[in-house]
KOLSE-872223 format. One line per 2 residues: number of its first residue (from 1); for each residue x, y, z of N, C-alpha, C. Coordinates in steps of 0.02 Angstrom, whole numbers, plus 50000, padded with zeros to 5 digits. Layout:
REM residues N
NUM) X Y Z X Y Z X Y Z  ...
REM end
This chain:
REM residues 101
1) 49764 50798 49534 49718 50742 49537 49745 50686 49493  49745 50627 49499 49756 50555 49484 49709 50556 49401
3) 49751 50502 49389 49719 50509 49321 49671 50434 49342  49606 50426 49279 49588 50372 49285 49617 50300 49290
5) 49669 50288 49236 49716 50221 49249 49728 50217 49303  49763 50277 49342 49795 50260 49413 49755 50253 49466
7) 49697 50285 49466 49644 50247 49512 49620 50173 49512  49614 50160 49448 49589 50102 49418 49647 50036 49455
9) 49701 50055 49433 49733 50035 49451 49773 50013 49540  49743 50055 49583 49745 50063 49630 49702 50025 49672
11) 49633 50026 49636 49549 49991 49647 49580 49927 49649  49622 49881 49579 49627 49814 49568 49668 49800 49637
13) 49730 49856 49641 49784 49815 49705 49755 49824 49778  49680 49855 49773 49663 49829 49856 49616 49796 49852
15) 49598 49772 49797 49549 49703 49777 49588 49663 49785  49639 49643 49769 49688 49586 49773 49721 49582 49821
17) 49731 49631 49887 49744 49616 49932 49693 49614 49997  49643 49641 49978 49562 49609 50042 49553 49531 50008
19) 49549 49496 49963 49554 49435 49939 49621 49414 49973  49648 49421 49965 49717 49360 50011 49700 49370 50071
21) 49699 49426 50097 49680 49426 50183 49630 49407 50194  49569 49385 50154 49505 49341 50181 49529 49269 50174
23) 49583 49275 50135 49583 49179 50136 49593 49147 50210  49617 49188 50266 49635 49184 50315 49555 49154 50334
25) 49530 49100 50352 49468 49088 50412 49446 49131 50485  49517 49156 50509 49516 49175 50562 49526 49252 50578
27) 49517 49279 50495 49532 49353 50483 49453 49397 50458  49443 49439 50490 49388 49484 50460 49416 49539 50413
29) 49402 49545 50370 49434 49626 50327 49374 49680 50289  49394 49734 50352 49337 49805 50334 49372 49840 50286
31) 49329 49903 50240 49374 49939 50222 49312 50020 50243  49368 50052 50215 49313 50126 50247 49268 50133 50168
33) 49223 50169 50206 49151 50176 50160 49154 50218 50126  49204 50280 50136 49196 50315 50085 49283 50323 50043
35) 49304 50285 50062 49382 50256 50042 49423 50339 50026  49404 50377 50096 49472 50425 50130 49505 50395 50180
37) 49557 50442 50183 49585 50419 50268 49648 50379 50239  49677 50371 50324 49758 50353 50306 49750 50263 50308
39) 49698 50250 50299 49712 50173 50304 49664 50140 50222  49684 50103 50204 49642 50050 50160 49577 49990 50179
41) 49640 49975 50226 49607 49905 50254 49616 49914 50312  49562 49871 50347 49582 49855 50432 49558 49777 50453
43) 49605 49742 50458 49581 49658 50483 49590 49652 50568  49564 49627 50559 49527 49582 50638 49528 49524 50646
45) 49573 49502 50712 49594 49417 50704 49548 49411 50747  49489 49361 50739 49466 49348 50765 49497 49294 50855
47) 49556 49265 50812 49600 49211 50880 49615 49249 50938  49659 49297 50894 49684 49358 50956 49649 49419 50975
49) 49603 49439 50926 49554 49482 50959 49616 49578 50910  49674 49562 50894 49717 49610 50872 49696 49634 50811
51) 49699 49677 50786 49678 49725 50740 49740 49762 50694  49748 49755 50627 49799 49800 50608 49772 49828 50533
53) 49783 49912 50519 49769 49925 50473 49842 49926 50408  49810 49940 50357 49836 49929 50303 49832 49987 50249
55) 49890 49999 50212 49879 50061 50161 49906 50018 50112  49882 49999 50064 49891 49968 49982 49920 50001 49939
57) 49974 49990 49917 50009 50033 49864 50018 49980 49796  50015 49996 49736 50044 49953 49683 50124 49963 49688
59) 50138 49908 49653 50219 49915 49643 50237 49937 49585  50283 50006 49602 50315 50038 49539 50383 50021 49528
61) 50413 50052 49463 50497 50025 49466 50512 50085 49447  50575 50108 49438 50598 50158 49428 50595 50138 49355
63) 50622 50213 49306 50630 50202 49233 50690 50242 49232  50703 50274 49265 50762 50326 49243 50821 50305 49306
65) 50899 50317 49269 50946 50333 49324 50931 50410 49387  50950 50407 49438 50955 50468 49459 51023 50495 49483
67) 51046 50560 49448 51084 50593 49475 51087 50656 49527  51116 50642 49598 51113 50672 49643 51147 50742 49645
69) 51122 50790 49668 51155 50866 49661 51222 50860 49669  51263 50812 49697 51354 50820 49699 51355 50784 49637
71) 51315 50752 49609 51349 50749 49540 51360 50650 49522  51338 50617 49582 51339 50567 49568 51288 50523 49544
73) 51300 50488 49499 51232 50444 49461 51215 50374 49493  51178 50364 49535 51155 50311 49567 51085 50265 49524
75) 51109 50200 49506 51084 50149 49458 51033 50128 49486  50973 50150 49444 50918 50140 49517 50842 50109 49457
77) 50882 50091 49383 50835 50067 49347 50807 49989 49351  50735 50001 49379 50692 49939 49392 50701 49908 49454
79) 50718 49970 49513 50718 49951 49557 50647 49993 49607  50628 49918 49639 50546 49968 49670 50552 50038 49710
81) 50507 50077 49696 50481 50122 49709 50456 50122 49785  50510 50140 49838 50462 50121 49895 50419 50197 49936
83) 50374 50183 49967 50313 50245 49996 50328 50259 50038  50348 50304 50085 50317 50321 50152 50275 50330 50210
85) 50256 50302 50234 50192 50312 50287 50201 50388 50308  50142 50419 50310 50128 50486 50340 50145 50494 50411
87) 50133 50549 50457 50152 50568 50539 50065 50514 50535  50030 50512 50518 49948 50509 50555 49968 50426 50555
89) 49988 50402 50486 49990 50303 50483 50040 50280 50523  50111 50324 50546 50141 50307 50611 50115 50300 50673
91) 50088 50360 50682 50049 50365 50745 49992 50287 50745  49965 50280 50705 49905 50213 50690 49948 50153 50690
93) 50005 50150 50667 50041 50102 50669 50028 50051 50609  50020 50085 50557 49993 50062 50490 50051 50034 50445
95) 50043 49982 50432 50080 49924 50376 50062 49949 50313  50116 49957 50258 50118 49946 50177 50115 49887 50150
97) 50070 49893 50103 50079 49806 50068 50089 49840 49977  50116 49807 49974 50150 49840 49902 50108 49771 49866
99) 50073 49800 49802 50034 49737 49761 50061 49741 49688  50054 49688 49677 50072 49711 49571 50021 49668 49570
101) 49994 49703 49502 49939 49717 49469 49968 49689 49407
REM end
């Protein structure tokens, strides 16, 4: 289980990203009610009638070099941390938005 900071933290970067996507006039943005599930967000263009959901991640950096089992050390300090979408957010066709906080 997540510690409190990292929730907390998590709370601010999809606050800050349903705020930019409302600045849109022509954008609606839901989120789920009980905040499970493979999506964050889901907007609705109202112009086009198109719909796309969203999974919110903060942006991490690396802190450490990593060395790979053959032995090579690949320089990977302060470089972002990127996520994977699951088999279920492929299938949905779900976008990452990476936020700093």
């Amino acid at each position: 289980m997540a510690n409190r900071t990292t929730n907390i933290t998590g709370l601010i970067a999809e606050l800050k990203v349903q705020l930019r996507l409302a600045d849109n006039p022509n954008m609606i943005v839901f989120t789920p009610l009980g905040g499970n599930g493979p999506v964050d967000i889901v907007t609705l263009d109202l112009t086009t009638g198109e719909y796309q959901g969203y999974d919110v991640k903060s942006k991490n950096y690396r802190k450490k070099d990593y060395t790979g089992k053959d032995g090579y050390e690949r320089k990977r300090i302060g470089s972002l941390i990127h996520r994977s979408t699951t088999p279920e957010q492929k299938r949905l066709k779900v976008k990452i938005i990476y936020a700093t906080i």
